[in-house]
N, C-alpha and C positions, 0 to 999 in steps of 0.2 A: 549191035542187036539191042542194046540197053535203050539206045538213044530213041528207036525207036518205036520199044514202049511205050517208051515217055512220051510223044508224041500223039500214039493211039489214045491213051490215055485225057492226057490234054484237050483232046478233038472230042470225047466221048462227054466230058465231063459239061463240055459248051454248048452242046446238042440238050442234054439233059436239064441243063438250068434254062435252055431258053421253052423248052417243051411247059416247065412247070409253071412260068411266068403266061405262057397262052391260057392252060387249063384254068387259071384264077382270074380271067375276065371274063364280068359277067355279061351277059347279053342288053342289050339296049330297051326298057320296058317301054311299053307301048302307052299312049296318052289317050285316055277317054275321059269322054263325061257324063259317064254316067258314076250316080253314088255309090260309095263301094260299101256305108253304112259305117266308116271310121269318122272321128272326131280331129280337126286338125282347126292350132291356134301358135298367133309368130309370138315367142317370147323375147323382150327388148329388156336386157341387161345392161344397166347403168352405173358409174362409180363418179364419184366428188372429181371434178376438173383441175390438175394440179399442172400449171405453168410451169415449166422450169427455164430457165435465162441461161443462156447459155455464158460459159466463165467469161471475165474481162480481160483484156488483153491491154497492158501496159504500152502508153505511145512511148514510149523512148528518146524523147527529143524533146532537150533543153531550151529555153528563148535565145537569143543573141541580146543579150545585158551591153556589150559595147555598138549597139545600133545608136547612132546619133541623129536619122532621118528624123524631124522631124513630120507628123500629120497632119498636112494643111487641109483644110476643111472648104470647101465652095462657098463662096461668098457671093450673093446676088446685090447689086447695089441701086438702089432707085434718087435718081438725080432731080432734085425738081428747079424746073428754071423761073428763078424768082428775082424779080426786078428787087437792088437794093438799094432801101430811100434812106436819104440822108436828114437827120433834125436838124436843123441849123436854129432850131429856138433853144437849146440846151445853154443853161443860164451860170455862172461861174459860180464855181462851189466859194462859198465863205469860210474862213478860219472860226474853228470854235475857241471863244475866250476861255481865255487858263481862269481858273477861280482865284481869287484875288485872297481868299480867304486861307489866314496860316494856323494852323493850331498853336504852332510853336513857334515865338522869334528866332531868327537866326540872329545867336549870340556866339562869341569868340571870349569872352571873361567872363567870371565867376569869383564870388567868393562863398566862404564856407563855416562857421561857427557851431560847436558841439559842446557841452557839459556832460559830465556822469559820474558815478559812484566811482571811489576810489579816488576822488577828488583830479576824477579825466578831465582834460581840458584840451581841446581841439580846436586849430584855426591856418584858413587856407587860404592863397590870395593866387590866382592866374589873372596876367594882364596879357591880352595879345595885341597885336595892330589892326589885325582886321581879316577877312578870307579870300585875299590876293595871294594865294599858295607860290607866287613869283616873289615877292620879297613878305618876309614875317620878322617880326622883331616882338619879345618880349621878355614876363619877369615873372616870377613866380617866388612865394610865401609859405610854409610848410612849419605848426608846431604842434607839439602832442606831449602832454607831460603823463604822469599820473603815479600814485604812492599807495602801495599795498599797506595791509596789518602790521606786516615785518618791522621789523626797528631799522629805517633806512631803505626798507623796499620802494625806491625813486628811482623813476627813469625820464629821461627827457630829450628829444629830440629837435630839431630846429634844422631845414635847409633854407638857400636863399639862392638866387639866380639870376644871371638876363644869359639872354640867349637869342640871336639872329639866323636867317637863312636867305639866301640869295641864291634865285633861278638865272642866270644869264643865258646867252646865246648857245655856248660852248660848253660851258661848266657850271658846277654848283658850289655856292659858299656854304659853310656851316659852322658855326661857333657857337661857344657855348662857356660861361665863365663863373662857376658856385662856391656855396660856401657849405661844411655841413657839420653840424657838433649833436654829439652824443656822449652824452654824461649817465650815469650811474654811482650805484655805490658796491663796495662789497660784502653785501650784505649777508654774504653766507651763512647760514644757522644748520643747528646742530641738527641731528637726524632724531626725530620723534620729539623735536623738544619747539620752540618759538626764541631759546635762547642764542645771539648770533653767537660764533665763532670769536670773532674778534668783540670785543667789549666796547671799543669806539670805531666802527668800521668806515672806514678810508674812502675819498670819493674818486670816480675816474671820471676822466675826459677824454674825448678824443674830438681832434680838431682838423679839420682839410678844409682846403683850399684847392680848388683844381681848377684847370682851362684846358678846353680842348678845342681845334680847329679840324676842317676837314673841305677838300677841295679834290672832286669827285667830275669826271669826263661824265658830260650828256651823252644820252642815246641816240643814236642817228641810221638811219635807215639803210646805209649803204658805208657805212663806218665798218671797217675790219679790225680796229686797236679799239680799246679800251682801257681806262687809270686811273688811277686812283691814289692822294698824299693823304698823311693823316698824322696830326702833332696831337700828343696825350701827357699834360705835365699833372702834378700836385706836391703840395704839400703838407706834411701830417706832422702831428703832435700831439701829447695824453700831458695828463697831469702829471707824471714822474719825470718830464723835460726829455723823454723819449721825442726824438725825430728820425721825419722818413722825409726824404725828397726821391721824386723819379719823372725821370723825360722818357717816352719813347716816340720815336720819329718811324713811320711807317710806311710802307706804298705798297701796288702792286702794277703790270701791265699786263695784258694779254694780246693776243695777235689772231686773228682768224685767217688760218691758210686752209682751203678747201674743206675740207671735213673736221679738220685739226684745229684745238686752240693751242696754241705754246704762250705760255706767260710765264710769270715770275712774283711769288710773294715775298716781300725782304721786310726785316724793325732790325732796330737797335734801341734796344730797352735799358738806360741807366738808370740805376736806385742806389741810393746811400745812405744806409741804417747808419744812424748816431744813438748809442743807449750809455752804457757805463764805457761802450770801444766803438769805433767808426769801422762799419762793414761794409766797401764795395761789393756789389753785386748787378754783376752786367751780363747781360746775353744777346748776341748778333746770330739774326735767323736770316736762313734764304731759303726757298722753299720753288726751286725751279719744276715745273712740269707738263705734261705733252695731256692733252685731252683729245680721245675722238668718240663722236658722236653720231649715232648711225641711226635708220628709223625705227629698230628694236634694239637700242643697248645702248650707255653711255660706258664709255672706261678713261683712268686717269693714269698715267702713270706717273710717280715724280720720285723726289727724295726731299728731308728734311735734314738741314743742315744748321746745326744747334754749337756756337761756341760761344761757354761764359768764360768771362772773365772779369778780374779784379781779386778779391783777396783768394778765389779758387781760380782754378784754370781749366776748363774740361774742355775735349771736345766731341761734338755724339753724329753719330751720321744712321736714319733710320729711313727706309724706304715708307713712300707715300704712296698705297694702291687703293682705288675703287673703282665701283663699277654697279651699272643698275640695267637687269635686264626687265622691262613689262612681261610680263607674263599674262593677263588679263589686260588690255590697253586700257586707258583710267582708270583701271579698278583696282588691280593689284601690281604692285611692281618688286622684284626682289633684287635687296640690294647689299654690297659687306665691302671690309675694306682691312687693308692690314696697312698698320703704320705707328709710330712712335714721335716721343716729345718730351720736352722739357718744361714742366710748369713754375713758375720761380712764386717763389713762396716772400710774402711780404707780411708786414704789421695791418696795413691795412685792410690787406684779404682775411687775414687771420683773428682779426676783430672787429671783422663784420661778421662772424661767425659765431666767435666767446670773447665779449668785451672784457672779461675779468681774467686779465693775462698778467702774470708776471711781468717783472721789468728784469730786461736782459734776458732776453731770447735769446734762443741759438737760432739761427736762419740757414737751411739748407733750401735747394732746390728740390721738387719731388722729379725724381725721370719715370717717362711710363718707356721704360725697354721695349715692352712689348704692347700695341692693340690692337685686337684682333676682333670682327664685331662681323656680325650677318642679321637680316630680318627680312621683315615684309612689310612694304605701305600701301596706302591706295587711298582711293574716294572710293565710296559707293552712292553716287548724287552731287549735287552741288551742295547737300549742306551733311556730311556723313564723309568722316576720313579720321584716319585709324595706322597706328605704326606699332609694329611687336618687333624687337632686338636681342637678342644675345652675345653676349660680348666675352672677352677674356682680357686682362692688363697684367702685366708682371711688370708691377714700379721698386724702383729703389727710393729711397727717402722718403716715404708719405709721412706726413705731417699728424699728429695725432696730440690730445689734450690729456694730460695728467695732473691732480691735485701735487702743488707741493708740497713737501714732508714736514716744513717749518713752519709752513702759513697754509693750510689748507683747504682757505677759501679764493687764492690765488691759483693760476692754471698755467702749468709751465710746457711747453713745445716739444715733445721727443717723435724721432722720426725713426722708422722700421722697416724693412723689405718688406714688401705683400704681393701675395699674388689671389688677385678677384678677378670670382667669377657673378655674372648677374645676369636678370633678365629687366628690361624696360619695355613698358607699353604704355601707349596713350590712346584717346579716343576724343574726339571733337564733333559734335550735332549741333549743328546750327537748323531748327525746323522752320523758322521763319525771323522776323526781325524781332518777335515779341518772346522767343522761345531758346536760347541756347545752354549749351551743357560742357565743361571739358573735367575728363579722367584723365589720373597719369599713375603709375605704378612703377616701384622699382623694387626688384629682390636683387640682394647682394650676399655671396658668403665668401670671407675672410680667411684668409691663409698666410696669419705672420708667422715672419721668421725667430724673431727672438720676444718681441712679447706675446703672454697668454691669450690674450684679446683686443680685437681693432677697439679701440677706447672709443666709447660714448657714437660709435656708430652703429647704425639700426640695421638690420638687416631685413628690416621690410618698413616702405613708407608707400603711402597713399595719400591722393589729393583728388581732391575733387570739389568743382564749382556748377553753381548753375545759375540760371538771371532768366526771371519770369515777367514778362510786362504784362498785368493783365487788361487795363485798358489803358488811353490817354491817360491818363493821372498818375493810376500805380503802378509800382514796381516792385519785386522781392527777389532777393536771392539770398543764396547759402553755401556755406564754404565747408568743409570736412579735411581734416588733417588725421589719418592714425598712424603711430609712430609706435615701431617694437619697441620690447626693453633691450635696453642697452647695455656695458660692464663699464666700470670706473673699478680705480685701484687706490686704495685709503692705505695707511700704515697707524698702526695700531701703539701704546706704549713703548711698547717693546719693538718698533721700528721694523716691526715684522707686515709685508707687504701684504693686505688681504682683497679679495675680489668680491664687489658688490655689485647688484643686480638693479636696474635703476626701470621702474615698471614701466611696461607699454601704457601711450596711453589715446584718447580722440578728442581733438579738439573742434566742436562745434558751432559756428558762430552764421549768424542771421542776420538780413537786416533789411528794412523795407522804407521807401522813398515816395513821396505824395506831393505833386505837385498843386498845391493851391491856388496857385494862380501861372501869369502865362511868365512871369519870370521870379517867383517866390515856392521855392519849395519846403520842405518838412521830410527829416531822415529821423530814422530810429535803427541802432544797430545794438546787438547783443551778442557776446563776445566769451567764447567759454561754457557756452550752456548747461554742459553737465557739471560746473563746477568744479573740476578735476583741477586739485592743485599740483600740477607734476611737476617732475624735475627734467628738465632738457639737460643741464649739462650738475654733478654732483655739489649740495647744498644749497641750491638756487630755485626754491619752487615756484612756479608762476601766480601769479592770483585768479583768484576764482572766479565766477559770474561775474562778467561787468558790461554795464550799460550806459550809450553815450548816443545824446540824440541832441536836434538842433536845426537851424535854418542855413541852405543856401539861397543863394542870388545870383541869376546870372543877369548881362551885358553887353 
């Protein structure tokens, strides 16, 4: 019964809404035309035109970066047929004459004559054979005196020579046979005074003799060995009847097998100090090693094989490693190497250093234990090239100069463990033939064992040259030395050891060349410019401004 109320209901309700929906349409009005006396007008509503873009939609698709197609492009080609005629009147080219005209004779000798303050006297003699670079033979003349303020401040030099070379087919000759004396005095003076040390101060001499030979394998195109002898004698002497004799005989070979060199460096070096006691001192090297070389890297590997003997006996064995990779090809290359050695310490090496040596040296050998060294070289051009190093050495016995306590304008030998570290650069500009330049730089710091201080060594030195042509005629150049201060060790009254400070100092020198004519020229050189009287080694100050000028002659 329920259900179908509901029904009734529902049926009533759809009846009624459709009836209300008829009754509100209205009827269709009719169209005339006639006036009906109303006003009618079309109103046209306007607003500003605003576009709108519809949002962007992201393509999602990357290029192909590994396409290697490349895009050939149509080429249309137009041929044209052209008869080709031939000139047969074309007339033979002529050589153009070389200029006959030389600025400068080509000369092979020279001599050289100078005067200057300080009562300098300079004179030089080169004689050669001639500019057949297959055989040379000649002689050569070298003397240079000159006497400071000082009471005895004389120094005097003097070499002599001949000397030959032979090109043959196979090999090369070289010889060479001089003579070479340098004298001095001791003219040590007191510190802040002009008064010497010694009241009659003693002269020195030193005197050699040497010959040396040398017979050297050509280069050859398809040659795998290479080798090389080499004989190096002398004889020395000073004015205390001190003598040195030494031979060393020397070679080396190498072998090229595929990539590989294997060679072998070998000496036997005899020397035989005679002073108040005769001291042998011999050392036999051999120096075996493997190289290879690749198109980015060279490496070496070897060992050094060091036995002296004679009044000591040692023997050292220190490996031989380097190696240089380019990193820039001609421009930069880096390069280090680790290895060790024995330096043998002589009279002669040691007073070409500090001529005012005591007599009766001690003579040890310096050993470098350890070297250890890395840097970087290169070019940058053909006239720009440049080397920076850092190094480390742990030596036994360096060699060092000390005042002696009796005589202390004399300088006696003591040797020290050290261990140094440093750094080395150089720098070379060549901008043209009329233009060059070389720097060189070394820092060094000292770490002895039992003395206070590396004695009279700098821990910073600089050098620098340059040479200026500024036309045919002139030329100038200039040279720069600065050298730290150094330590020297004095003993006082009372034999109590003190430590002095020996100043840094720069030495400045100039000097410019004029040729007058086509084989007479005009030099002027100036030496010390700022006049700095310093001391290089303790009591020994150099002289001040000095000027030495004068004519050569070449032949």
């Amino acid at each position: 019964m329920r259900l179908k109320n509901i029904q009734y209901k529902l049926t009533l309700s759809i009846l009624l809404v459709s009836a209300a929906s008829f009754a509100q349409e209205k009827p269709e009005e009719k169209k005339t035309d006639k006036p009906t006396g109303a006003l009618t007008e079309e109103i046209v509503v306007e607003r500003p035109y605003k576009p709108v873009l519809a949002d962007a939609a992201k393509i999602r698709r990357s290029p192909d970066l590994n396409s290697t197609k490349a895009m050939k492009s149509k080429l249309k080609y137009s041929v044209l047929d052209k008869k080709l005629e031939l000139n047969s009147d074309i007339r033979q080219l002529q050589a153009q004459p070389l200029s006959l005209q030389i600025d400068r004779p080509l000369t092979h000798s020279y001599a050289k004559l100078g005067f200057g303050n300080f009562s300098t006297g300079l004179a030089e003699l080169y004689l050669n054979t001639g500019p057949d670079e297959a055989l040379q033979a000649g002689a050569f003349f070298k003397h240079f005196n000159q006497e400071g303020n000082l009471s005895k401040q004389q120094f005097s030099r003097q070499e002599i020579g001949i000397f030959g070379k032979s090109v043959l087919d196979k090999i090369t000759l070289n010889g060479e046979l001089g003579f070479d004396r340098n004298s001095t005095y001791f003219y040590g003076t007191m510190r802040d005074s002009i008064r010497p040390i010694n009241a009659n101060p003693e002269k020195q001499r030193y005197g050699t003799v040497s010959l040396r030979g040398e017979l050297i394998k050509n280069y050859g195109e398809n040659e795998t060995s290479d080798y090389a002898l080499k004989a190096d004698g002398y004889l020395l002497s000073d004015k205390f009847n001190a003598k040195e004799t030494s031979l060393a005989l020397s070679g080396f070979y190498n072998k090229v097998w595929k990539q590989f060199n294997i060679g072998l460096n070998t000496s036997a070096d005899f020397t035989q100090t005679k002073d108040s006691v005769s001291i042998g001192n011999h050392i036999f090297r051999a120096n075996p090693y493997i190289k290879l070389q690749g198109p980015t890297y060279k490496l070496s590997i070897g060992v050094n094989l060091v036995q002296e003997f004679g009044d000591a006996s040692r023997f050292n064995l220190f490996p031989a490693v380097t190696a240089e990779v380019p990193i820039v090809p001609e421009f930069a290359t880096v390069f280090g190497g680790f290895t060790g050695n024995v330096n043998k310490s002589t009279i002669r090496e040691l007073s070409n250093l500090n001529p005012y040596l005591n007599s009766n040296l001690a003579i040890s050998n310096a050993v470098e234990k350890t070297y250890a060294y890395g840097g970087i070289k290169g070019n940058a051009g053909a006239g720009f090239g440049y080397k920076a190093m850092l190094f480390y050495k742990k030596l036994e016995s360096m060699p060092l100069f000390r005042n002696d306590i009796t005589r202390p304008e004399r300088f006696n030998v003591i040797y020290d463990d050290a261990k140094v570290t440093g750094l080395e650069g150089e720098i070379s500009v060549k901008i043209s033939e009329q233009l060059s330049w070389l720097g060189r730089l070394n820092i060094n710091n000292y770490n002895m064992d039992t003395q206070e201080e590396a004695w009279f060594q700098p821990d910073f030195r600089l050098f620098s040259n340059a040479r200026f042509t500024i036309n045919k005629k002139i030329t100038i150049d200039g040279e720069i030395v600065v050298n730290d201060k150094t330590s020297a060790l004095i003993y006082s009254g009372s034999q109590t050891p003190e430590i002095v400070k020996l100043k840094s100092y720069v030495d400045f020198s100039a000097g410019a060349e004029y040729l007058y004519k086509k084989k007479v020229g005009i030099f002027l050189r100036v030496n010390n410019i700022f006049g700095n009287k310093y001391e290089r080694y303790l009591y020994y100050p150099k002289v001040g401004l000095n000027v030495i000028g004068g004519l050569n002659y070449s032949f």
